[in-house]
C-alpha positions in Angstrom: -23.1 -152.2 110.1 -23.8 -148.8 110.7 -24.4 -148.4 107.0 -27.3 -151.1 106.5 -28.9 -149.0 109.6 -28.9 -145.8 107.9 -29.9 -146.8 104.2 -32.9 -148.7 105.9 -34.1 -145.2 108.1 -34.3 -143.1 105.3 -37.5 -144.5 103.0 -39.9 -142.1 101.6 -42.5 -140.7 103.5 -45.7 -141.9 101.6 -48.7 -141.1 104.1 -49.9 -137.5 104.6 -50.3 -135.8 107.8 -53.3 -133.7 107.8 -53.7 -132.7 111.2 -52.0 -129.2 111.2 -54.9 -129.1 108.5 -57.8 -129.7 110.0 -55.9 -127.3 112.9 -56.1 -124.4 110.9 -59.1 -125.2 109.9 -61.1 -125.2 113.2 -59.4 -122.0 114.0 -60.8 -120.2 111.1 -64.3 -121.8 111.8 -63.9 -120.6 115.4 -62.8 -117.3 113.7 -66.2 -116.7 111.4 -68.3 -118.1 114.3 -66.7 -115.0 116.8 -67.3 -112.8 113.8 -70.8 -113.4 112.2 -72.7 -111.8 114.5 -70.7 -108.9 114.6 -71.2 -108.2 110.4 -75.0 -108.8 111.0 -75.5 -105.6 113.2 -74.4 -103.6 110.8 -77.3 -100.9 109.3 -80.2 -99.2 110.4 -83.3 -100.4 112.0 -86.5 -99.4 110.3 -90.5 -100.2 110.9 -92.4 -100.5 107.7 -95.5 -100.0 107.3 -98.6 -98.8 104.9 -100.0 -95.0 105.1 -102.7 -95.7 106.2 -101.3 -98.0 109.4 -100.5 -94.9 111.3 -103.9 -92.8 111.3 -105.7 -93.9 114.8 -103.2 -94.4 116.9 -102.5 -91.7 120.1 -99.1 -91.1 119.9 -98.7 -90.1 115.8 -98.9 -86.4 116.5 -95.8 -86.8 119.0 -93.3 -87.7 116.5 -92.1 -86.6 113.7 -93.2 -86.6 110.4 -90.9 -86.2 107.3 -92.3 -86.1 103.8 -89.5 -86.7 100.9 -92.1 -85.8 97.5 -90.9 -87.0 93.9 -88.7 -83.8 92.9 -86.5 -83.8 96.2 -88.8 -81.5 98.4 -88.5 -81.8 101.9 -91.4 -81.1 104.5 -90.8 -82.0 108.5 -93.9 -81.6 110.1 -95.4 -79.9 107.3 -93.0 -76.8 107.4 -90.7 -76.9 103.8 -87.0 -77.6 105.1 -84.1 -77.7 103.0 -82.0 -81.2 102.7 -78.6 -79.0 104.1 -80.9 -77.7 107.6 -82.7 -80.9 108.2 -80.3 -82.2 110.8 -80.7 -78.9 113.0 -84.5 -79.2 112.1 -85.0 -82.5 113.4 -83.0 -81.9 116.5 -85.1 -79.5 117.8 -88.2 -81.7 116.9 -86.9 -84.6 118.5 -87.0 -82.7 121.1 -90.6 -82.5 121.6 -91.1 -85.6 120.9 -91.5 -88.5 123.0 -90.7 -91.7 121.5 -87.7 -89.8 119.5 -89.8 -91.7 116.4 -89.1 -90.3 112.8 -92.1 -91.1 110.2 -90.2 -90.9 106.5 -92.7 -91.1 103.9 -91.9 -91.1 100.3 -93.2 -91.5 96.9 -92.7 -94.3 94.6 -90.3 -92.1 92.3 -88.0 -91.5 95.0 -84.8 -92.9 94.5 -82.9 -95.4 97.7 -80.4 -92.5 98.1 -82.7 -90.2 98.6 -84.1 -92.1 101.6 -81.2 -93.2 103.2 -80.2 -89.7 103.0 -82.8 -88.9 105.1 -82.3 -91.6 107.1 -78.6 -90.8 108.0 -79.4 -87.5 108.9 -82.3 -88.7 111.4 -80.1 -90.9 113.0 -77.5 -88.3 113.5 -79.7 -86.4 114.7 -81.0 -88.3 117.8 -83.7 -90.8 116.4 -84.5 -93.8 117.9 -87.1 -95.3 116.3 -87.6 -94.9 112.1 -90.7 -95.5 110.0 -90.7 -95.2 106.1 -94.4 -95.1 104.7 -95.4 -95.1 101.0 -97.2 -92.3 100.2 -100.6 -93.5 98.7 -102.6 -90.6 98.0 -101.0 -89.2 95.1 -100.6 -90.4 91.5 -97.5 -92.2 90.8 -95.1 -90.7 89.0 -93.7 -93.0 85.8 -90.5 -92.2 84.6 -89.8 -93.1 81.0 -87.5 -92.3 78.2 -88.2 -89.8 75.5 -87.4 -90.2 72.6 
């Protein structure tokens, strides 16, 4: 008797259970939800605007203005300052200023780098607010291959 009870217990399991699966999966959507916001934060702010957007307005002469030209030059306020002193530079501008604003403008053959450079070191340096204007009154510069 106890034999015919045993041999009948032990049929194959033929439906799947998928709820530890949909378990682990609300976890990890709980997960990515918790973390989303958190990887959107990352990088820097930045107003952008036209040249010509900033002329007018009272405040432009309080903050600080750094020009990045086509061959790497660096002018803050329109004094030449190397890329390795900019950081002390802009410290002591900053300073004076009173919406701790930095105005980067650049020319079209500037590369990214170069700009974020400048960026980097503005925000280490006590920025809070960053501007990147296109510089429109000079030619552009067109890089091509010789050959």
């Amino acid at each position: 008797m106890a034999i015919g009870a045993g041999a009948k217990g032990e049929e194959p399991i033929t439906a799947i259970n998928v709820t530890p699966l949909v378990d682990v999966c609300l976890v990890l959507v709980i997960i990515f939800m918790a973390v989303a916001p958190m990887a959107l934060t990352v990088g820097i702010k930045v107003l952008e605007s036209r040249a010509g957007a900033a002329s007018g307005k009272a405040s432009v002469e309080d903050n600080v203005n750094v020009k990045l030209t086509a061959d790497g030059r660096l002018t803050v306020n329109g004094r030449a300052v190397a890329l390795d002193a900019l950081g002390a530079y802009l410290m002591s501008a900053l300073q004076k200023s009173k919406d701790r604003m930095v105005i980067i403008s650049a020319d079209d053959a500037n590369r990214v780098g170069q700009v974020v450079r400048v960026l980097d070191v503005a925000r280490q340096s006590g920025a809070l607010k960053l501007a990147i204007l296109k510089n429109e009154d000079e030619r552009p510069v067109h890089r091509g291959r010789k050959g």
